[in-house]
C-alpha positions as CSV (number, residue, x, y, z in Angstrom):
1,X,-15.9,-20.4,-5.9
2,X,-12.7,-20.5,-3.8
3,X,-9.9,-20.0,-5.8
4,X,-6.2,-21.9,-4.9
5,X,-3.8,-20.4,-2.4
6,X,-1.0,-18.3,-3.1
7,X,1.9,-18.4,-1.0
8,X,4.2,-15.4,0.2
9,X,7.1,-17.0,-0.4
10,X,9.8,-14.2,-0.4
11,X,9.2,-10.5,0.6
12,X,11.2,-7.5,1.2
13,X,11.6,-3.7,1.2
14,X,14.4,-1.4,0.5
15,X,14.6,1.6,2.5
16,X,11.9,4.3,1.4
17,X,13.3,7.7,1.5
18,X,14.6,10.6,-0.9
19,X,17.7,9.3,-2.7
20,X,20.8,11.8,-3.1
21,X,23.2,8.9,-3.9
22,X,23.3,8.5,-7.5
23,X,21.3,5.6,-7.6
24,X,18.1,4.5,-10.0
25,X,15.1,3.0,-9.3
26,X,16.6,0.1,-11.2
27,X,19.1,-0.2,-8.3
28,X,16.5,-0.2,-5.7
29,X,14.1,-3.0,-7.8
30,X,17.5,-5.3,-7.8
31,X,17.6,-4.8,-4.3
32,X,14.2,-5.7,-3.2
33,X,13.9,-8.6,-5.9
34,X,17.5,-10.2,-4.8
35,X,16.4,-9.8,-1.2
36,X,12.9,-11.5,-2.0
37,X,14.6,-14.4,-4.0
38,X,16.6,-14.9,-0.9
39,X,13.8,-15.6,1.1
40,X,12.0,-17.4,-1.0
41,X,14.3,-20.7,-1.7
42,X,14.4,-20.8,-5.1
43,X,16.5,-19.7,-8.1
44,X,16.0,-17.2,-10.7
45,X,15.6,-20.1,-13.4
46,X,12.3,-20.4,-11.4
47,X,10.5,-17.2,-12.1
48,X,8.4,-17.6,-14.9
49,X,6.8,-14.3,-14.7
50,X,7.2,-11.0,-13.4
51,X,4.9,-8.4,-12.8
52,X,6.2,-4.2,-12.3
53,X,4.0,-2.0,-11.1
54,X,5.0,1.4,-11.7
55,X,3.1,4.8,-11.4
56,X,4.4,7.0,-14.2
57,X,7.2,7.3,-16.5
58,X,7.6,10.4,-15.8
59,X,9.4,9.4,-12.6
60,X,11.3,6.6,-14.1
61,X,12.1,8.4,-17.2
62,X,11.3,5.1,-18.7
63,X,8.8,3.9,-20.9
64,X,9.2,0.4,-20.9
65,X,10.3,-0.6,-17.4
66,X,9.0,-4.3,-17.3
67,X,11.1,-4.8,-20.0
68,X,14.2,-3.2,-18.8
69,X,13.7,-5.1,-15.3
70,X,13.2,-8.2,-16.4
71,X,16.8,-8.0,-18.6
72,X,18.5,-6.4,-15.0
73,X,16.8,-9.3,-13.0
74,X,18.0,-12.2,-15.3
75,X,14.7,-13.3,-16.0
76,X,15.2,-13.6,-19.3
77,X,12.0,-16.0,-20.6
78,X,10.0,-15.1,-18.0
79,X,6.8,-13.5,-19.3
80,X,6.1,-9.7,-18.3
81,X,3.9,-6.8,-17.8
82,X,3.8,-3.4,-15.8
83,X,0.2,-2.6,-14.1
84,X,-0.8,1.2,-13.5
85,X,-3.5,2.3,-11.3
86,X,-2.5,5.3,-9.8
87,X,-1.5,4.8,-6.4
88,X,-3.2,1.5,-6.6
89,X,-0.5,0.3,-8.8
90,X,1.6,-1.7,-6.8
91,X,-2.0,-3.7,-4.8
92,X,-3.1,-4.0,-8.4
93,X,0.6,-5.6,-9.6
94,X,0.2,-7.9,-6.6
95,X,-3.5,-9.1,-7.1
96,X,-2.6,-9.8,-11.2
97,X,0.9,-11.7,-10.6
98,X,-1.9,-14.1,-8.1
99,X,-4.7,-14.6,-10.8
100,X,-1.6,-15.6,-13.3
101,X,-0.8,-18.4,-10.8
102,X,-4.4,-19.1,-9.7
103,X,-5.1,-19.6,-13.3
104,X,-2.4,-22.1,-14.2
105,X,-0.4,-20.1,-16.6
106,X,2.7,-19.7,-14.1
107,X,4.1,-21.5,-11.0
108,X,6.2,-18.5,-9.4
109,X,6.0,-14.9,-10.3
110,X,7.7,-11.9,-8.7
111,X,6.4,-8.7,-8.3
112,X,8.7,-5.6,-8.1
113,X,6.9,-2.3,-7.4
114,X,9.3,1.2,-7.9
115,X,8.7,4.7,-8.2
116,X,11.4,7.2,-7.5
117,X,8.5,9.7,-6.6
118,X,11.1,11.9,-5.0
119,X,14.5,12.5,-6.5
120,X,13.3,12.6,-10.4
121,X,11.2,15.5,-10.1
122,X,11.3,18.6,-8.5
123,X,7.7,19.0,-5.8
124,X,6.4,21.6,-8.1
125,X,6.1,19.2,-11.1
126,X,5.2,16.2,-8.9
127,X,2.2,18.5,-7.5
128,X,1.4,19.2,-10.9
129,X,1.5,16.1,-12.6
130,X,-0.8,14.6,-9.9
131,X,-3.0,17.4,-11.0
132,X,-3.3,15.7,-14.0
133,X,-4.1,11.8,-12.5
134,X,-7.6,13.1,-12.1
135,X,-9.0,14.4,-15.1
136,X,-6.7,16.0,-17.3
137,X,-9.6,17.8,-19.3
138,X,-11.6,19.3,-15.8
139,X,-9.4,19.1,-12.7
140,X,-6.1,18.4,-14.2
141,X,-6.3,21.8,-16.5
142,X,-7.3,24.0,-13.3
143,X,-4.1,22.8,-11.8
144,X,-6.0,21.8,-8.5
145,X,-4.2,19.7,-5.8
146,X,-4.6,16.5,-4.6
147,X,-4.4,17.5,-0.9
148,X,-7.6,20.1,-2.2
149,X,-9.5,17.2,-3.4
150,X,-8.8,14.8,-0.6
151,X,-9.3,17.7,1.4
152,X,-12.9,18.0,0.1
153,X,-13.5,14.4,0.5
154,X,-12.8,14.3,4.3
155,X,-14.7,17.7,4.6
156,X,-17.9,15.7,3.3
157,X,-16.8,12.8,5.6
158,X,-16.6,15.1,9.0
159,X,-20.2,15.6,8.2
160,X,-21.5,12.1,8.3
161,X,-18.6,10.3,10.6
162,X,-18.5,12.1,14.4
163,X,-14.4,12.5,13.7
164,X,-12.9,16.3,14.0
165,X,-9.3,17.1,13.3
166,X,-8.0,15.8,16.8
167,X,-8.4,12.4,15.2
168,X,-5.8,13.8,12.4
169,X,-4.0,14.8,14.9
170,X,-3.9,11.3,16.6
171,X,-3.7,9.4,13.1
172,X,-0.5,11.1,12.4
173,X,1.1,11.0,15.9
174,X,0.2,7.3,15.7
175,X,1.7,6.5,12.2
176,X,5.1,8.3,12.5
177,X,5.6,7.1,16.0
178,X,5.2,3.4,14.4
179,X,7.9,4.5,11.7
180,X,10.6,5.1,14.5
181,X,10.4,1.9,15.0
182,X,11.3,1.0,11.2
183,X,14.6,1.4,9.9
184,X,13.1,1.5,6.2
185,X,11.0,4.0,7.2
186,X,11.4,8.0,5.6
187,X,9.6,9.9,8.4
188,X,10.1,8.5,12.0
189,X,9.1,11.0,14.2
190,X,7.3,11.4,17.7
191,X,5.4,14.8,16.8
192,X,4.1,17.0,19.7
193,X,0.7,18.9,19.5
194,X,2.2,22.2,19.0
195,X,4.4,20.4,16.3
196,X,1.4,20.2,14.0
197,X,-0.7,22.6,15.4
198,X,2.2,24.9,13.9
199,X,2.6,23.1,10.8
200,X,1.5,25.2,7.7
201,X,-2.6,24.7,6.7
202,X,-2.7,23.4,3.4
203,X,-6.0,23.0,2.2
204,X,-8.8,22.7,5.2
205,X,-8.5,20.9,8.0
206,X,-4.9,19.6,6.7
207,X,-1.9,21.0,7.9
208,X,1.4,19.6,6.0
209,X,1.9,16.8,8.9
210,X,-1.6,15.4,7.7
211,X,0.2,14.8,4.4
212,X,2.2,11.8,3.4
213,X,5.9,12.6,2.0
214,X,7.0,11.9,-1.8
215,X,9.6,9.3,-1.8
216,X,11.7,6.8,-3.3
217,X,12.0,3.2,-3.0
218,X,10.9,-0.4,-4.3
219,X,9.5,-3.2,-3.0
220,X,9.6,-7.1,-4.1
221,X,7.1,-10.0,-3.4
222,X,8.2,-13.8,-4.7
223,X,4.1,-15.6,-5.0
224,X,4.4,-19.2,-5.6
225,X,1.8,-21.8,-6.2
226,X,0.9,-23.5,-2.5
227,X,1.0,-26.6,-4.5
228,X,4.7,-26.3,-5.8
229,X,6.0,-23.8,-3.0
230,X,10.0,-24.6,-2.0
231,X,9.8,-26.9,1.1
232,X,12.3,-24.5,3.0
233,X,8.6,-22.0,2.6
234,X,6.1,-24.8,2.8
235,X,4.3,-22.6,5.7
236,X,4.4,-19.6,4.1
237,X,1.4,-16.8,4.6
238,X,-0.8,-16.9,1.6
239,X,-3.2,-14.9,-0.3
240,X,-7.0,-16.1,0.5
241,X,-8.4,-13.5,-0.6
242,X,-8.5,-10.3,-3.2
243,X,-11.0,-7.6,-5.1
244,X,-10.8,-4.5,-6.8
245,X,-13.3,-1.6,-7.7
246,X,-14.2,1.7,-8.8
247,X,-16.0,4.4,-8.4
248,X,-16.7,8.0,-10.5
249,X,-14.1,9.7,-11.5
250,X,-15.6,13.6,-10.1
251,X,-16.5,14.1,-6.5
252,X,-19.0,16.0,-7.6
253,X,-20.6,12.8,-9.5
254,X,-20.4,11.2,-6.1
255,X,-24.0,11.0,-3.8
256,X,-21.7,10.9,-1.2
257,X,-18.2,12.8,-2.0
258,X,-16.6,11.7,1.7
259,X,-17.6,7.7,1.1
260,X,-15.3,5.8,-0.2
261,X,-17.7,3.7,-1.8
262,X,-14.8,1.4,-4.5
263,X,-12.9,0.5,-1.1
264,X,-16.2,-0.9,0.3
265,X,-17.0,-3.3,-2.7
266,X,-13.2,-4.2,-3.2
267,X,-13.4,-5.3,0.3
268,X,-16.5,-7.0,-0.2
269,X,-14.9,-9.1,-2.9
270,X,-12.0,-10.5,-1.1
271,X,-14.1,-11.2,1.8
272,X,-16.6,-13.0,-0.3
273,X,-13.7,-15.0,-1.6
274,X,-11.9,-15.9,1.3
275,X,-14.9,-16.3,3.3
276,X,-14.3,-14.1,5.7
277,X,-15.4,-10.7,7.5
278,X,-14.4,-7.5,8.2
279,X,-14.2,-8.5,12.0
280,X,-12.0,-11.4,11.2
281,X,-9.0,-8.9,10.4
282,X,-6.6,-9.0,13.2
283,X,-3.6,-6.6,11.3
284,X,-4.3,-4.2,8.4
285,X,-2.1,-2.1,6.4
286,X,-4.2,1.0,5.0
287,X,-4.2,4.1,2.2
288,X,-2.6,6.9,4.1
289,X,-2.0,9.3,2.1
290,X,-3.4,11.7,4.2
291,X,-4.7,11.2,7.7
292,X,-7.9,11.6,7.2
293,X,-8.2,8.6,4.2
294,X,-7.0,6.7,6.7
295,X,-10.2,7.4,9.0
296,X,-12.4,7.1,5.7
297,X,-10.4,3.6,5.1
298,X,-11.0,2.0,8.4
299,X,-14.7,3.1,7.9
300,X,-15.2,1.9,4.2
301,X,-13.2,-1.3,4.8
302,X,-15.9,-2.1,7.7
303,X,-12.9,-2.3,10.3
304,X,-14.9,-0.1,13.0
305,X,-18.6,0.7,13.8
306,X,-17.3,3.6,16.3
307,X,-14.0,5.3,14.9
308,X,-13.9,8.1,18.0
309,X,-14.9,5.2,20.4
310,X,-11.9,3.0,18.9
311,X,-9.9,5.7,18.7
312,X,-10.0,6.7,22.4
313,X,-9.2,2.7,23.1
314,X,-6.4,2.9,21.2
315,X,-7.2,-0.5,19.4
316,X,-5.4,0.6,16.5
317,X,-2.3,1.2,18.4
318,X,0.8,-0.9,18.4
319,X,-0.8,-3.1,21.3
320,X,-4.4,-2.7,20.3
321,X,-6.8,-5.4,19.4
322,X,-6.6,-4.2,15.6
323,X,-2.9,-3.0,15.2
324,X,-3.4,-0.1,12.0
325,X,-0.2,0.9,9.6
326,X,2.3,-1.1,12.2
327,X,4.6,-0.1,9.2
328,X,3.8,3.5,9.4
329,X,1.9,4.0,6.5
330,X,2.5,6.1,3.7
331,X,2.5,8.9,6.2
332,X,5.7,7.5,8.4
333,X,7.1,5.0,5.7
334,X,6.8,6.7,3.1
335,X,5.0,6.7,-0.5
336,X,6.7,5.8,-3.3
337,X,3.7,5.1,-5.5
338,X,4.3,1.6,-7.4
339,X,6.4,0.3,-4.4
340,X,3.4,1.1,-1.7
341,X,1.2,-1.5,-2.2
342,X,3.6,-4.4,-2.6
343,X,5.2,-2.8,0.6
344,X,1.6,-3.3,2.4
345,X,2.0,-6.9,1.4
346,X,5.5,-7.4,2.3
347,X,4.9,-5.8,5.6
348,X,1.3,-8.1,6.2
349,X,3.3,-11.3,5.1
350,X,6.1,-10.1,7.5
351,X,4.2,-9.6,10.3
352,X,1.9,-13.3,10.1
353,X,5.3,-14.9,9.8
354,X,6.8,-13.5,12.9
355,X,9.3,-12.2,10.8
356,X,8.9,-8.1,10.8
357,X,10.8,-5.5,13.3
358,X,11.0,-6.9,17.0
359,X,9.9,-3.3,18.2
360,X,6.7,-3.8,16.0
361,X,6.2,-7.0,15.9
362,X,2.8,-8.6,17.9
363,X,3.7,-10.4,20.5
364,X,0.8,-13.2,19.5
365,X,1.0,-13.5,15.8
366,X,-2.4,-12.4,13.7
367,X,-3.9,-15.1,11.7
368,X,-5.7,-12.8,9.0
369,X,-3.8,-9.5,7.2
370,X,-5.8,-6.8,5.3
371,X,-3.7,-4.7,2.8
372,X,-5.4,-1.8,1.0
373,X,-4.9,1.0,-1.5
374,X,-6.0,3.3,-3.6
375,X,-6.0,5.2,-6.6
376,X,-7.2,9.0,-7.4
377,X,-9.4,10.1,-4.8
378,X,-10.4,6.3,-4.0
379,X,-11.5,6.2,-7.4
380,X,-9.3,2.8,-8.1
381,X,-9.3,0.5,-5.4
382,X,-7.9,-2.7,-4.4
383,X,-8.0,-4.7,-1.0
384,X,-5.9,-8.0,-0.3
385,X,-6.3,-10.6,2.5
386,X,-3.7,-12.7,4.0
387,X,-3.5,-15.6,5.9
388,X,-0.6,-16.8,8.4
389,X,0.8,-20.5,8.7
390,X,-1.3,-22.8,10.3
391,X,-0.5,-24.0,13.5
């Protein structure tokens, strides 16, 4: 059954980089919230909800951080929670703050994703602790990396997919040179070939400019009821469509460790409620946290039946039939975890409003928007469509 729109009424992003100011990630959330409210039209007597998503309190150093933002955000009244899933946190935050609207309970609910992912901790403990986000008991306790796991995954991928490491190579060229282009972005860069080809190996095939940095950083959505949007945001981009899955937590459990099987069926789901396909997506903002899951994204997410062929189009670039990571992805924007997927959202809402960065922006505006992330080796996923204003 079709569920009610949700419109986009207010989005923003603060800049996503490694903060050496002084400031908190309770500075940052203001930032992005204030900004969203903006844009939205309405007053802060008007949230009645608020949704944090927010990877780990070991970044924040707080255990409680709904709590504390809704207090900094004077939204005193409103009700509030704080979703987790890895880095599917802030795609997760998004998709619960619509079902709270789509189920009556609120009108207008804002959605603050943070994680200072860079500054708290030094990259030896972050490394670590993400050690840990698989399972502590197994992989966690052999003090195994994430790149070596994702690593693995792509291996098996390679074997199935007719992709080789030049399409790394071409995914992060792509993605950084997109991030010049954003002034919120942490890592704009035009990379040569001997740039990465002398960039350190890291776990086979990626070399450190495979890699997405650590960063910090929030991000803030304002979703509003269609029926009892502001009029000032009457045409608005909404949320048709959303779903979420999982899949085992070991690779090894997996039939096929390189598949990214959870992205498929959460993509299946918001199709099957917005009624759509995968061919109907005209702008998508994908998992990057390494080059390769963005190859293993566009795959699982049904976005290409020849990634090479595609590839070698270039209709993933910039001026490309299917513009991918416009933003530049984790790997040019930058990652911090619980702000990342309400980024992907911001950016997608952006974009079908003609609003985003004129260097970036399509020059013919997309009707449809595909955001998706994941968690743990795509072990959590979560995929969310958007639609533009209606001509």
């Amino acid at each position: 059954m079709a569920q009610s729109k949700v419109s986009v009424c207010g989005a923003a992003i603060t800049a996503f980089n490694r903060r050496t100011d002084g400031s908190s990630f309770r500075d940052w959330a203001s930032a992005a919230f204030n900004d969203a409210l903006l844009m939205s039209s309405l007053e802060r007597g008007d949230i009645d909800g608020l949704v944090v998503a927010s990877e780990s309190d070991f970044f924040t150093l707080q255990l409680n951080p709904a709590s504390v933002l809704v207090s900094d955000l004077g939204l005193i009244g409103a009700s509030t929670l704080r979703v987790e899933g890895g880095g599917a946190s802030g795609q997760l935050a998004v998709q619960t703050a619509a079902r709270l609207i789509q189920s009556g309970a609120h009108k207008h609910v804002a959605v603050v994703g943070v994680d200072p992912s860079a500054s708290q901790l030094s990259a030896t403990t972050v490394k670590s602790l993400y050690s840990f986000s698989f399972d502590a008991w197994t992989d966690g306790i052999t003090g195994v990396s994430a790149t070596a796991m994702y690593a693995l995954s792509f291996q098996s991928f390679m074997s199935r997919v007719n992709v080789n490491t030049d399409h790394l190579d071409k995914v992060t060229q792509q993605n950084r040179a997109n991030a010049v282009h954003n002034p919120c972005a942490h890592l704009g860069r035009i990379h040569t070939q001997q740039d990465i080809d002398e960039s350190p190996m890291l776990a086979t095939p990626y070399r450190r400019l495979h890699c997405s940095p650590l960063s910090d950083g929030a991000a803030a959505l304002i979703l509003s009821s269609a029926n009892v949007a502001p009029a000032a945001r009457k045409t608005a981009p909404s949320i048709i469509g959303m779903g979420s899955a999982s899949d085992t937590l070991h690779l090894g459990a997996r039939s096929d460790p390189g598949d990214f099987a959870a992205k498929r069926d959460a993509m299946q789901r918001a199709c099957s409620e917005a009624n759509l396909k995968p061919d109907n997506i005209e702008i998508a903002e994908v998992y990057d946290a390494y080059a390769g899951a963005q190859l293993q994204a566009i795959d699982a997410l049904g976005l290409s039946e020849d990634i090479p062929g595609d590839m070698a189009s270039e209709r993933f670039n910039k001026d490309g039939s299917l513009p991918i990571n416009l933003s530049g992805g984790l790997m040019g924007q930058g990652a911090p975890v619980g702000a990342t997927g309400v980024a992907q959202v911001a950016t997608c809402a952006l974009i079908l409003e003609g609003l985003y960065e004129s260097n970036l922006q399509p020059s013919l505006l997309p009707r449809i928007a595909l955001a998706d992330t994941h968690g743990g080796i795509c072990t959590t996923a979560a995929v969310t469509l958007l639609e533009g204003p209606v001509a």
